[in-house]
N, CA, C and O atoms as a DFTB+ gen file, in Angstrom:
764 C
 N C O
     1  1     258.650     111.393     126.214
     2  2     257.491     110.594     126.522
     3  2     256.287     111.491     126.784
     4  3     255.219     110.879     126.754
     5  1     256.220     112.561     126.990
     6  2     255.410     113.421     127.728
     7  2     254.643     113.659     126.509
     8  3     253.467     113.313     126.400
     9  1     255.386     114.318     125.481
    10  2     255.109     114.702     123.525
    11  2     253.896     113.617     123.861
    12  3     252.795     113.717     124.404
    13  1     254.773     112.357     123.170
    14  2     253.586     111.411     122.947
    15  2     252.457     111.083     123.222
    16  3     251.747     110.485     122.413
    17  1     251.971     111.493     124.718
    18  2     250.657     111.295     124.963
    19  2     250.398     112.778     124.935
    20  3     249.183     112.743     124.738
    21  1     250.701     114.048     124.996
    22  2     250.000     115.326     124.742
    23  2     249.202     115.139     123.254
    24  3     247.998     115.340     123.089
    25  1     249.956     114.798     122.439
    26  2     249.420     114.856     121.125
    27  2     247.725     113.739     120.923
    28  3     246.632     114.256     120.688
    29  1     247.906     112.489     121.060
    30  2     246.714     111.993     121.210
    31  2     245.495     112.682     121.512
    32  3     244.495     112.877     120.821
    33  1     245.926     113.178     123.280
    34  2     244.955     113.986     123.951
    35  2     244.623     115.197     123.107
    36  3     243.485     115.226     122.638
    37  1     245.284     116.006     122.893
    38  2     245.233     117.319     121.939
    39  2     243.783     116.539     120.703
    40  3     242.584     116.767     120.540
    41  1     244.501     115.866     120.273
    42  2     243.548     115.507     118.919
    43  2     241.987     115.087     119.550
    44  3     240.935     115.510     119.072
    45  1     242.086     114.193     120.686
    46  2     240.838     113.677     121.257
    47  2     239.910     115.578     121.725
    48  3     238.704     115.814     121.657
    49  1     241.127     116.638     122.188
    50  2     240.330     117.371     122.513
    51  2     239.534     118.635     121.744
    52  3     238.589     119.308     122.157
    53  1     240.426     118.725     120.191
    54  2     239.993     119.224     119.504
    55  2     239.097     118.235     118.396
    56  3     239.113     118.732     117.270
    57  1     238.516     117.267     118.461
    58  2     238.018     116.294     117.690
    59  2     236.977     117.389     117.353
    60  3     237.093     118.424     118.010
    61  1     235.660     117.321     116.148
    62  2     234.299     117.600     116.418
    63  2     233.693     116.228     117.047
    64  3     234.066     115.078     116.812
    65  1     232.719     116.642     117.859
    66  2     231.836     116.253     118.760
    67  2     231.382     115.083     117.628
    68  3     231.802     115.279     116.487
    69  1     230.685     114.070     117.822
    70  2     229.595     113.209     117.000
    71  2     228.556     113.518     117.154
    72  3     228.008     113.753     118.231
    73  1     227.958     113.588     115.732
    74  2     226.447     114.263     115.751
    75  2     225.354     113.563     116.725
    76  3     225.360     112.333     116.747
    77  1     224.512     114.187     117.450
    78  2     223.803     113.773     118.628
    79  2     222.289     113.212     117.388
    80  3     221.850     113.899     116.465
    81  1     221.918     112.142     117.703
    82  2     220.673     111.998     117.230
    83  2     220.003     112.530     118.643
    84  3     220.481     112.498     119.777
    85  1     218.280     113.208     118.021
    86  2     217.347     113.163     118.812
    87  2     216.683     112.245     119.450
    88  3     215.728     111.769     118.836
    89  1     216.979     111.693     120.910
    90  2     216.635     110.867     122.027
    91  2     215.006     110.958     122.278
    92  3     214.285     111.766     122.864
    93  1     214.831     110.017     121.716
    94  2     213.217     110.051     121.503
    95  2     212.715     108.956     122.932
    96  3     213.160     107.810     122.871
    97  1     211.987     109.246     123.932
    98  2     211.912     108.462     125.051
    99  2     211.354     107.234     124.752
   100  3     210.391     107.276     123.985
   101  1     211.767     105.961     125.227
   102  2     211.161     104.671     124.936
   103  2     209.417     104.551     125.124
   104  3     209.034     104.868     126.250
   105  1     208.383     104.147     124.189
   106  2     207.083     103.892     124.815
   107  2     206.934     103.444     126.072
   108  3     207.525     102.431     126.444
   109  1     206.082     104.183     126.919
   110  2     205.735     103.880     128.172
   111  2     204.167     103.911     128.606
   112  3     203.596     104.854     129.154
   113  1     203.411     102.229     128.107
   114  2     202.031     102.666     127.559
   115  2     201.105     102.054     128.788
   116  3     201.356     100.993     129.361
   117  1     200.183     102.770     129.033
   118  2     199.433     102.679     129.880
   119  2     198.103     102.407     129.443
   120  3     197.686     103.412     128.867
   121  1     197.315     101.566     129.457
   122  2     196.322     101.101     129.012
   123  2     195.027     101.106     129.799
   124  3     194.552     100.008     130.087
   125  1     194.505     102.018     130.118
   126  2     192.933     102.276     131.408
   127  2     192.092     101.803     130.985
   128  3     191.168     101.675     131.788
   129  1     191.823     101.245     129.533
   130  2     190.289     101.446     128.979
   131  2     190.100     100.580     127.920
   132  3     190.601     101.040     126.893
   133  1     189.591      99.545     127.777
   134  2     189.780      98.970     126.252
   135  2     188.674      99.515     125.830
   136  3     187.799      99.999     126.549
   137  1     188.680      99.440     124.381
   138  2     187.502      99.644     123.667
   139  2     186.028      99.508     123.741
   140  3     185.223     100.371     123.389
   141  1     185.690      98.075     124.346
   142  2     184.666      98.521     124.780
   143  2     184.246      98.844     126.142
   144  3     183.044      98.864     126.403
   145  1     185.107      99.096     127.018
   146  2     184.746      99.662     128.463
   147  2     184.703     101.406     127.802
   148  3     183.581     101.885     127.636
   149  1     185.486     101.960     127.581
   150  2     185.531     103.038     126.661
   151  2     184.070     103.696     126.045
   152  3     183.804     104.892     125.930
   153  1     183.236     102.552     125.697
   154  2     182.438     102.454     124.915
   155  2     181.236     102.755     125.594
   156  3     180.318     103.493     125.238
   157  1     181.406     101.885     126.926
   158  2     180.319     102.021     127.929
   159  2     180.466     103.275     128.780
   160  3     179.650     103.568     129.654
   161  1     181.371     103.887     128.533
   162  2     181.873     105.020     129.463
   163  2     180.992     106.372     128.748
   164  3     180.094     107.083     129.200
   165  1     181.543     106.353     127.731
   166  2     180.732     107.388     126.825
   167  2     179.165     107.774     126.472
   168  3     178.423     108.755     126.426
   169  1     179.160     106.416     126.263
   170  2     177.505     106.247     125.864
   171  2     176.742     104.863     126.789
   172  3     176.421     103.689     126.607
   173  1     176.720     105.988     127.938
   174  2     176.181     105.571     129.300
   175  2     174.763     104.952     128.758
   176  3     174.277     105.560     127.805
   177  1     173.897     103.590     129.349
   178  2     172.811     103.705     129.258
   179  2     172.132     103.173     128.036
   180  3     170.926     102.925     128.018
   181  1     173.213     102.943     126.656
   182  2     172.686     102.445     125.702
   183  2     172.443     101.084     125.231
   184  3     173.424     100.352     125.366
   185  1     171.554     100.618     124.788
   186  2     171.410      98.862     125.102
   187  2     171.934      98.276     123.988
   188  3     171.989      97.048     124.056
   189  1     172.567      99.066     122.400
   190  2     173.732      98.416     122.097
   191  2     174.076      99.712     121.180
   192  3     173.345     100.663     120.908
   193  1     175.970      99.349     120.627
   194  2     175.980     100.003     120.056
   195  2     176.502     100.242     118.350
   196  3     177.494      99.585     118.037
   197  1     176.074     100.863     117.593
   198  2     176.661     100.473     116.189
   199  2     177.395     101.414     115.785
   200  3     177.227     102.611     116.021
   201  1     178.633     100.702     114.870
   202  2     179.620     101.906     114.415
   203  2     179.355     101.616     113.340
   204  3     178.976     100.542     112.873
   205  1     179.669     103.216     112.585
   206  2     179.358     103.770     111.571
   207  2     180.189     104.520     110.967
   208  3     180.271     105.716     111.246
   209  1     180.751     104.090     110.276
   210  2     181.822     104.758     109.055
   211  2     181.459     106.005     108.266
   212  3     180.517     106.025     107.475
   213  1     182.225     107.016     108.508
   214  2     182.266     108.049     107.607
   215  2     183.455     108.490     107.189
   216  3     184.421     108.801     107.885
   217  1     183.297     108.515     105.456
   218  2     184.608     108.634     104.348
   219  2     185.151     110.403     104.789
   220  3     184.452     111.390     105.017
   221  1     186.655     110.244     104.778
   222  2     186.598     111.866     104.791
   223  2     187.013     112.528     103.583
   224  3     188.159     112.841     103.259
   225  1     185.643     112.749     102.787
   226  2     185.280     112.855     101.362
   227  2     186.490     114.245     100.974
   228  3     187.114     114.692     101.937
   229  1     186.727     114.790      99.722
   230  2     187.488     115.758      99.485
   231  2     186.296     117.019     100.525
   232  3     186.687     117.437     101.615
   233  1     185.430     117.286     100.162
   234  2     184.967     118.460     100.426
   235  2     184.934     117.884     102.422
   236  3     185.636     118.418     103.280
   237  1     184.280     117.124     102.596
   238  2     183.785     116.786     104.378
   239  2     185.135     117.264     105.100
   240  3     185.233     117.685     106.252
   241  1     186.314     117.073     104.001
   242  2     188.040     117.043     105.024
   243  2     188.101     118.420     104.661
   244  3     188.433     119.107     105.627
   245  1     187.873     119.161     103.475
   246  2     188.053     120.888     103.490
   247  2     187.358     121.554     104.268
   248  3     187.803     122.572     104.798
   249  1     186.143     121.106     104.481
   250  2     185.127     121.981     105.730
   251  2     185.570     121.605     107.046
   252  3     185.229     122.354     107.961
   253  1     186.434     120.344     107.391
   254  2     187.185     119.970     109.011
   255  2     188.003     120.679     108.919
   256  3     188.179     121.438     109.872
   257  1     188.702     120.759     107.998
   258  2     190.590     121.398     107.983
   259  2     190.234     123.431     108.136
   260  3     190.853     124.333     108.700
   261  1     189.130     123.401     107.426
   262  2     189.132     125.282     107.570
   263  2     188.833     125.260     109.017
   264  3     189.524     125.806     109.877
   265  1     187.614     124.500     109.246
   266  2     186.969     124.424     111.198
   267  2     188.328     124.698     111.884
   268  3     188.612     125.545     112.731
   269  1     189.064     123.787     111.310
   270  2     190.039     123.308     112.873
   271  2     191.306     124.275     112.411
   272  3     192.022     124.813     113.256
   273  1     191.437     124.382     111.499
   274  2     192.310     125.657     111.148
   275  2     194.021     124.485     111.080
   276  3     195.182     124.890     111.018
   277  1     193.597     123.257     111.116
   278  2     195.181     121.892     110.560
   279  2     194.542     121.422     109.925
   280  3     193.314     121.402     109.841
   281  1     195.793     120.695     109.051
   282  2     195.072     118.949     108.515
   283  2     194.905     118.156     109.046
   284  3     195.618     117.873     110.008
   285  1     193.706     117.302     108.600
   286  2     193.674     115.754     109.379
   287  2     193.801     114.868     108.258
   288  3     193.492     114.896     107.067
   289  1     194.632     113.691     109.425
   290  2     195.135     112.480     108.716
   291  2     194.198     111.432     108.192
   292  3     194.635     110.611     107.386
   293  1     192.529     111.376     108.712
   294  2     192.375     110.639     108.793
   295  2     191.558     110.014     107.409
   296  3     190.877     110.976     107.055
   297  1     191.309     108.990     106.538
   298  2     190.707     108.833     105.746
   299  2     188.978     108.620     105.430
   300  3     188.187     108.974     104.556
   301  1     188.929     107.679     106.930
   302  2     187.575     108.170     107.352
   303  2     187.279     108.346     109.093
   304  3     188.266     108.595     109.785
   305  1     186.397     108.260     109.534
   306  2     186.059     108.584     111.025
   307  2     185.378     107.421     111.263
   308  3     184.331     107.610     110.643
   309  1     185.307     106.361     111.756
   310  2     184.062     105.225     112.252
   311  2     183.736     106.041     114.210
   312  3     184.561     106.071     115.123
   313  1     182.296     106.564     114.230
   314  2     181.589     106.730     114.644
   315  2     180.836     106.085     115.502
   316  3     180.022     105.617     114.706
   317  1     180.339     105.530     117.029
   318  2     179.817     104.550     117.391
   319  2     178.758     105.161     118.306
   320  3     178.925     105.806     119.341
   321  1     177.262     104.695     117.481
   322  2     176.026     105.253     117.697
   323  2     175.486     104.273     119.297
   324  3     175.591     103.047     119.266
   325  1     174.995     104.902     120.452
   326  2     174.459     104.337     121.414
   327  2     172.821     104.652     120.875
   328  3     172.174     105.668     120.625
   329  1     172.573     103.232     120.854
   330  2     171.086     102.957     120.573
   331  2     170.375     102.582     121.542
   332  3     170.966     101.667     122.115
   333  1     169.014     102.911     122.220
   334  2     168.393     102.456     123.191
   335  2     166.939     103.104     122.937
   336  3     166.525     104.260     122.849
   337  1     166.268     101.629     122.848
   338  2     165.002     100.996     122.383
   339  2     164.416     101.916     121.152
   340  3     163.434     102.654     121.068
   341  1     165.419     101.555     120.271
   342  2     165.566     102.606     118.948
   343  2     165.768     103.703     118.695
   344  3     165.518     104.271     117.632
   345  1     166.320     104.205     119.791
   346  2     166.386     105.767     119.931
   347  2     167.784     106.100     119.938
   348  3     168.319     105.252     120.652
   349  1     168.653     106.908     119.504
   350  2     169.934     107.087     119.400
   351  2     170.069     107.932     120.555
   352  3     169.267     108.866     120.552
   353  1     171.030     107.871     121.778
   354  2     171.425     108.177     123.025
   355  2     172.496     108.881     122.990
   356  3     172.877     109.603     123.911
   357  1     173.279     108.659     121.505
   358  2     174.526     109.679     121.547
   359  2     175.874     109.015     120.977
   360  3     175.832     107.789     120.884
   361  1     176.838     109.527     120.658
   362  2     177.694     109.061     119.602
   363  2     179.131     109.396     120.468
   364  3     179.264     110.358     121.224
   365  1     180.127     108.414     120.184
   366  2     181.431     108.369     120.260
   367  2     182.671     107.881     119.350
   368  3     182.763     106.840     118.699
   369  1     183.659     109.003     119.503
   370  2     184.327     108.565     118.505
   371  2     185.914     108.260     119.293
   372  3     186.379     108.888     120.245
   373  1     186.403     107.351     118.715
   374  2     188.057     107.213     119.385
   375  2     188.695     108.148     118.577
   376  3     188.530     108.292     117.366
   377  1     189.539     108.867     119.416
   378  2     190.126     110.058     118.663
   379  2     192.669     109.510     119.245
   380  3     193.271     109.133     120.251
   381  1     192.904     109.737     118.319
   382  2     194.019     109.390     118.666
   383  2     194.876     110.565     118.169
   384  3     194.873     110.799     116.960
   385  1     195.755     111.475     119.166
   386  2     196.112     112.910     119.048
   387  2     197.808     112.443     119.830
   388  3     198.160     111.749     120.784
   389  1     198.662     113.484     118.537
   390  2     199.839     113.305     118.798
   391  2     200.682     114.159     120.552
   392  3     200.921     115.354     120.729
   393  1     200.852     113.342     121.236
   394  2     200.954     113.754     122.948
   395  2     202.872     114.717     122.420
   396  3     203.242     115.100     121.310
   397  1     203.394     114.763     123.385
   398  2     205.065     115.282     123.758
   399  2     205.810     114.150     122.484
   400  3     206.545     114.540     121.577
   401  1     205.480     113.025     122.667
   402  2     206.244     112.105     122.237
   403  2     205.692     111.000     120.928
   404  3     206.227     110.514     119.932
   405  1     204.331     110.930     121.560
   406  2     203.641     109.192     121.440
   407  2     202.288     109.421     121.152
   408  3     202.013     110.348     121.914
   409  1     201.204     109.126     120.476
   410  2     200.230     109.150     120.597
   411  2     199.195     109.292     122.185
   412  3     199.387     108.782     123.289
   413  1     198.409     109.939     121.832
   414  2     197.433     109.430     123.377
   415  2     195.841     109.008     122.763
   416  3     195.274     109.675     121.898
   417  1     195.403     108.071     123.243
   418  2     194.652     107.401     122.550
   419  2     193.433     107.384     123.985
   420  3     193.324     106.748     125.034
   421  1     192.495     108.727     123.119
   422  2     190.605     108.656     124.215
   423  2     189.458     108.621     123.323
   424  3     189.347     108.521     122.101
   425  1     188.644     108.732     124.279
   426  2     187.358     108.555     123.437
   427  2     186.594     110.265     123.767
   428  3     186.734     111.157     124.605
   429  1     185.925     110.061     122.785
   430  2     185.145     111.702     123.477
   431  2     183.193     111.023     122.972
   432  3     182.836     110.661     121.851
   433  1     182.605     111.056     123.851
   434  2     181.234     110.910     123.844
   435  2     180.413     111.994     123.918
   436  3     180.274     112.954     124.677
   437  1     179.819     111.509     122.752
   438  2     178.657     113.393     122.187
   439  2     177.189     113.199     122.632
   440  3     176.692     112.096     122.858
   441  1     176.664     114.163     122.715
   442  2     174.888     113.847     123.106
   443  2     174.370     114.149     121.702
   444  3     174.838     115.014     120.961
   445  1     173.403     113.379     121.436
   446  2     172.722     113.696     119.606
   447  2     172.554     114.931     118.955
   448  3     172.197     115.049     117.783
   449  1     172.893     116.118     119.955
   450  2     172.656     117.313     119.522
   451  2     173.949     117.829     118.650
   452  3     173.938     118.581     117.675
   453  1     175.470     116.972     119.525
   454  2     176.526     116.981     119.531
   455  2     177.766     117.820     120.279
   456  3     178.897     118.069     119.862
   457  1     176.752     118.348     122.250
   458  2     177.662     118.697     122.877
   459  2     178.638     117.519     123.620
   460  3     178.430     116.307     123.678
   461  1     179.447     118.075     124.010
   462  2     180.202     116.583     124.588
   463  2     179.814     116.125     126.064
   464  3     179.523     116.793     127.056
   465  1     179.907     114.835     125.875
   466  2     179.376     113.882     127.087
   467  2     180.442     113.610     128.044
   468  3     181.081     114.481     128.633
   469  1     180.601     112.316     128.169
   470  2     181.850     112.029     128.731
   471  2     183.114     112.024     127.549
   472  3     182.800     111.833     126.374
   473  1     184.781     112.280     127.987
   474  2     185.613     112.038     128.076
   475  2     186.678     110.910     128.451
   476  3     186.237     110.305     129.429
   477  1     187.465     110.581     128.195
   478  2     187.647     108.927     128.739
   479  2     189.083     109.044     127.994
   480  3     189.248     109.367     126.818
   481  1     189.980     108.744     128.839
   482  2     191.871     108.605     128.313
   483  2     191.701     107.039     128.174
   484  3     191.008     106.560     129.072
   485  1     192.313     105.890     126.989
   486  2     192.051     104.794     126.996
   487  2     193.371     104.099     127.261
   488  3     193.671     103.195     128.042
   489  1     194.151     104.877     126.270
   490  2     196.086     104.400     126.277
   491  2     196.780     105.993     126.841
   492  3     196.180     107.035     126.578
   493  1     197.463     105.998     127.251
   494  2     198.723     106.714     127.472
   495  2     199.887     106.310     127.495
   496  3     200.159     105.310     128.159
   497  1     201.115     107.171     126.582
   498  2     202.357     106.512     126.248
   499  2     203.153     107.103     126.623
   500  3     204.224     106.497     126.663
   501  1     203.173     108.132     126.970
   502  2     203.985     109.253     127.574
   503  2     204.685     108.809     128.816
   504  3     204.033     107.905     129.340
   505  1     205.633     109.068     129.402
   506  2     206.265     109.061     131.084
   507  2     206.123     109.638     131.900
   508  3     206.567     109.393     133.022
   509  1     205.296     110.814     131.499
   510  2     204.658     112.329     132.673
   511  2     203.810     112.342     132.130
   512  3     203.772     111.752     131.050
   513  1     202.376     113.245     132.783
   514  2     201.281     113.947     132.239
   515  2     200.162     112.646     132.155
   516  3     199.262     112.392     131.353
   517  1     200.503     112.174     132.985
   518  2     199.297     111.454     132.743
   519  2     197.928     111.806     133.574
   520  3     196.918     111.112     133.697
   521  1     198.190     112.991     134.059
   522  2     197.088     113.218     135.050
   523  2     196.318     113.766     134.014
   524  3     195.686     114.632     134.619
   525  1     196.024     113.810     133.040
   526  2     194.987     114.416     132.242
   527  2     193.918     113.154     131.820
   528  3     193.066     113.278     130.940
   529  1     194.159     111.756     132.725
   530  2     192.889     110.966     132.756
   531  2     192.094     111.471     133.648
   532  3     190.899     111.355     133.373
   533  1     192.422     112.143     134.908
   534  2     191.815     112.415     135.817
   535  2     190.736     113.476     135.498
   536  3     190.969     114.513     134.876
   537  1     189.429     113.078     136.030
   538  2     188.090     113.843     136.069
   539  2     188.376     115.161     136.295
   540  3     187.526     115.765     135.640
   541  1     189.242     116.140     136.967
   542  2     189.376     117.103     137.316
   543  2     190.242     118.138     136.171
   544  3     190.781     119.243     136.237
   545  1     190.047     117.176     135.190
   546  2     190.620     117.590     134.092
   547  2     189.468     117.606     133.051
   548  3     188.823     118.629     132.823
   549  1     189.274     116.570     132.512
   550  2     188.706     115.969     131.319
   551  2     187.131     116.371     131.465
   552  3     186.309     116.272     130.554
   553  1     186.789     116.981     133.173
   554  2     185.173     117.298     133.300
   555  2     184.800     118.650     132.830
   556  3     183.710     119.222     132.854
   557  1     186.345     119.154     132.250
   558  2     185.357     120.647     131.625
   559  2     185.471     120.411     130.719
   560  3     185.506     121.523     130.193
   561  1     185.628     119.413     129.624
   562  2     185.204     119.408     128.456
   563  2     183.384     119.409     128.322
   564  3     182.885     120.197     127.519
   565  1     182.496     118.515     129.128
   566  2     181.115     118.391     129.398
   567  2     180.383     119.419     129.457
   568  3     180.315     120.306     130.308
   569  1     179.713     119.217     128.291
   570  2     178.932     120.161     127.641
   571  2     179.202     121.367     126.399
   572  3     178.348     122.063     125.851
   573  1     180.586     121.350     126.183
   574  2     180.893     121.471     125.452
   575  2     180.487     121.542     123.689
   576  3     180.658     120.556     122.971
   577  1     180.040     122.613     123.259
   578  2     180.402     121.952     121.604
   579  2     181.444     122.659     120.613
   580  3     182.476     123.247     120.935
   581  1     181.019     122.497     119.566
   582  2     182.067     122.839     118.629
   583  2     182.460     124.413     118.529
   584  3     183.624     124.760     118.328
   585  1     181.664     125.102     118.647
   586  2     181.404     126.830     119.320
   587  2     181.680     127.290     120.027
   588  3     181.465     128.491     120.193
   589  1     182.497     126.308     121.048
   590  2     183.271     126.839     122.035
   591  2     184.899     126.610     121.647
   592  3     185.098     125.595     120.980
   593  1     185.813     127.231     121.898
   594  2     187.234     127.537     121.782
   595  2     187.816     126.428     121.928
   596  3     188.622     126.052     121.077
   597  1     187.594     125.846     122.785
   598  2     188.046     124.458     123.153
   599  2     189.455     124.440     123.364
   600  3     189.611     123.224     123.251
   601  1     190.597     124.885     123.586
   602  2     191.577     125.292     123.959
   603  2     192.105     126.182     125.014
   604  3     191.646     127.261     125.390
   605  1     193.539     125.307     125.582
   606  2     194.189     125.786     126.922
   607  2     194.414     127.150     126.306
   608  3     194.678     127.553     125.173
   609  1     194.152     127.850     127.799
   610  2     194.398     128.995     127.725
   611  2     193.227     129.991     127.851
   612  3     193.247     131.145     128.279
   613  1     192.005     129.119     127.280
   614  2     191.444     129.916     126.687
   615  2     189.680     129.120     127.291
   616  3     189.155     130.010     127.960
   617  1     189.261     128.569     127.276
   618  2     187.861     127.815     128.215
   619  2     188.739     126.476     128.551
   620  3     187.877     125.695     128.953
   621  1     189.843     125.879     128.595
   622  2     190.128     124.709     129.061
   623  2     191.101     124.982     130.307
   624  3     190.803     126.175     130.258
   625  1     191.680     124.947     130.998
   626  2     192.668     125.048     131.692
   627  2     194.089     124.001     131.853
   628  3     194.075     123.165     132.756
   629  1     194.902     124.071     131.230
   630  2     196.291     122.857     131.605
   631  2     196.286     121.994     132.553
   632  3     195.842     122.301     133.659
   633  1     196.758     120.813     132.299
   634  2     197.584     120.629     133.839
   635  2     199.218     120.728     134.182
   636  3     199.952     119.958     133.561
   637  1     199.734     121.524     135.020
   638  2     201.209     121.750     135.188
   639  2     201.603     119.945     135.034
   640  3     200.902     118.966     135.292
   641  1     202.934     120.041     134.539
   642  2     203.377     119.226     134.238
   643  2     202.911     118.086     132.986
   644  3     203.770     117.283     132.620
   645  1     201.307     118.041     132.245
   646  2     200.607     117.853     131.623
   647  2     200.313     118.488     129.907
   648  3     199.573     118.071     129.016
   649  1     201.278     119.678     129.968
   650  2     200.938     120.792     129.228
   651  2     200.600     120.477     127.952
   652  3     199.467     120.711     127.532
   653  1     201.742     119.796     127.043
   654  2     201.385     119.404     125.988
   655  2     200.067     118.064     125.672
   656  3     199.364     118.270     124.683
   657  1     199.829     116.990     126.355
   658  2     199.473     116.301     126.557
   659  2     197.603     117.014     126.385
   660  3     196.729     116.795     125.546
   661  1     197.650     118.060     127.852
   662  2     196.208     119.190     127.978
   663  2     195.939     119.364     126.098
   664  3     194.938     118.903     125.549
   665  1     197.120     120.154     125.304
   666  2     196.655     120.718     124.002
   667  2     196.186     119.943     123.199
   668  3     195.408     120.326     122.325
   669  1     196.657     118.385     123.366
   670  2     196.663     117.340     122.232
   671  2     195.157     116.987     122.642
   672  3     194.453     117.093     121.637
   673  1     194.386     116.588     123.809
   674  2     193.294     116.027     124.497
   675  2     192.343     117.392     123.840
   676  3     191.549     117.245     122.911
   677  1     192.516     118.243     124.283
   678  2     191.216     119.578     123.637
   679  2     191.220     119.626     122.375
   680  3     190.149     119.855     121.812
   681  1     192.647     119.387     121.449
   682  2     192.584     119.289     120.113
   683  2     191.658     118.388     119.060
   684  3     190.976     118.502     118.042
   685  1     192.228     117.190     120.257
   686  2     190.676     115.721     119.907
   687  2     189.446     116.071     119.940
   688  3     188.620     115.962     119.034
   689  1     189.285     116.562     121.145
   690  2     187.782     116.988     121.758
   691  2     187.318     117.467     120.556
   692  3     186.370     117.040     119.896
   693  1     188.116     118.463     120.302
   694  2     187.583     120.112     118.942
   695  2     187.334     119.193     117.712
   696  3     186.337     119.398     117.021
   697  1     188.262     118.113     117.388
   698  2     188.132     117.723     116.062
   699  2     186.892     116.973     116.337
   700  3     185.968     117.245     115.570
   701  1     186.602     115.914     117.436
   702  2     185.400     114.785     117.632
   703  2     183.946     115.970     117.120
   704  3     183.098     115.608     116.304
   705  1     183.931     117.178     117.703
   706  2     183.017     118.030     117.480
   707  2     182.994     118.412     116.412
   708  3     182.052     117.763     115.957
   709  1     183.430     119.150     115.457
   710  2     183.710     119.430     114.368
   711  2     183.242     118.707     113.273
   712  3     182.347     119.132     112.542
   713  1     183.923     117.406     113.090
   714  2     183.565     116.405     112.776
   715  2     182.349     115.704     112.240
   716  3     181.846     115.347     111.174
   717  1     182.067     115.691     113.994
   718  2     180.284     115.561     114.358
   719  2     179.284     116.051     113.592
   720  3     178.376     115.385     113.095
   721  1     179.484     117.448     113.480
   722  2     178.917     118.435     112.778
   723  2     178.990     118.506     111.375
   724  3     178.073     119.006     110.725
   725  1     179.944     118.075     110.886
   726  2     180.556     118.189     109.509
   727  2     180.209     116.895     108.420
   728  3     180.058     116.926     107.199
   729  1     180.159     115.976     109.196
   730  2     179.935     114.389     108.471
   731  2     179.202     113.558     109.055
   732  3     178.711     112.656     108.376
   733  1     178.900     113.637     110.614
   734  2     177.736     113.027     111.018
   735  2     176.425     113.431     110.698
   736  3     175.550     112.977     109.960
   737  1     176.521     114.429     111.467
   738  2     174.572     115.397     111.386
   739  2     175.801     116.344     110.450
   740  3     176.863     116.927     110.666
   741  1     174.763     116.020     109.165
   742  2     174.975     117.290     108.361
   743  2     174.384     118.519     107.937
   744  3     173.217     118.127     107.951
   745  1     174.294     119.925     107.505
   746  2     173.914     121.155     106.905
   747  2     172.681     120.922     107.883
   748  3     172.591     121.026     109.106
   749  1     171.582     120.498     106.702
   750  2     170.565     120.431     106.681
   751  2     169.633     120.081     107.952
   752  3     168.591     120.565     108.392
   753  1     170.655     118.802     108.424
   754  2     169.695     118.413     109.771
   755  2     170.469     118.904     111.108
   756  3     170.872     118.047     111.894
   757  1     170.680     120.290     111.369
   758  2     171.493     120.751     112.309
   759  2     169.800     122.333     112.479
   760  3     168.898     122.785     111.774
   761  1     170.219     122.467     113.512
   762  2     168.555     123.464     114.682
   763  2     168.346     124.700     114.041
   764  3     167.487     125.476     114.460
């Protein structure tokens, strides 16, 4: 009797293992900001605002992709101009950058010159790191432009526990600027 159950066990203990799929964490989405509170956040002060579509033409996406040194996905950029009493106050774009897991979905608000304004986290999906809505984060992006490094490590600083989340948020920032420069105000009408 003893045989009989050694052998089972034996086989259960030399089995191979079953292949592990990668445990991808369930969405865990946090929503601070809709679109247009977002909107008002950025482009403080403007009495309305219009978005504006830009194609990301073959050449407009080769001059982003050398800038930023990746590819971007995107086909075009819609742009949203703060107008006040005909005067353009400054531009924001929703930028959506791949976090640890999940997208993180902010806005980055430019001044017409195209340094950066406010910052603004709208969704977060992640289960940690969400402290990178917090001002004590997102306020050294301000003033910012495309000429600056824009990366942890390096003029941005992390937040512990935040880390990946920090790279994906400066990555946005860099592209919103870039961008800016590249397909909004173009060549010609830049100082």
């Amino acid at each position: 009797m003893r045989r009989a159950l050694a052998f089972p066990l034996a086989l259960a203990f030399f089995a191979p293992a079953p292949a592990r799929a990668e445990v991808v964490p369930t969405v865990y989405e946090q929503v601070w900001l809709t679109p247009t509170q977002a909107l008002a956040v950025a482009l403080p002060g403007a009495d309305r605002v219009v978005p504006r579509v830009f194609a990301a033409t073959p050449d407009a996406r080769a001059r982003v992709e050398r800038r930023l040194g990746r590819k971007v996905e995107e086909d075009a950029w819609t742009f949203h101009e703060g107008v006040k009493a005909g005067q353009t106050t400054g531009w924001a774009l929703i930028v959506e950058e791949k976090g640890k897991y999940h997208p993180i979905t902010f806005i980055v608000g430019l001044t017409p010159a195209g340094a950066v304004g406010e910052v603004a986290v709208m969704v977060y999906r992640e289960r940690r790191g969400e402290a990178v809505r917090r001002r004590r984060f997102l306020g050294q992006f301000s003033g910012k432009t495309s000429a600056d490094p824009l990366m942890v490590n390096r003029d941005i600083v992390h937040l512990t526990g935040a880390t990946v989340s920090s790279w994906s948020i400066a990555a946005g920032v860099k592209k919103a600027t870039v961008v800016f420069e590249e397909v909004v105000r173009p060549r010609r009408d830049r100082p």
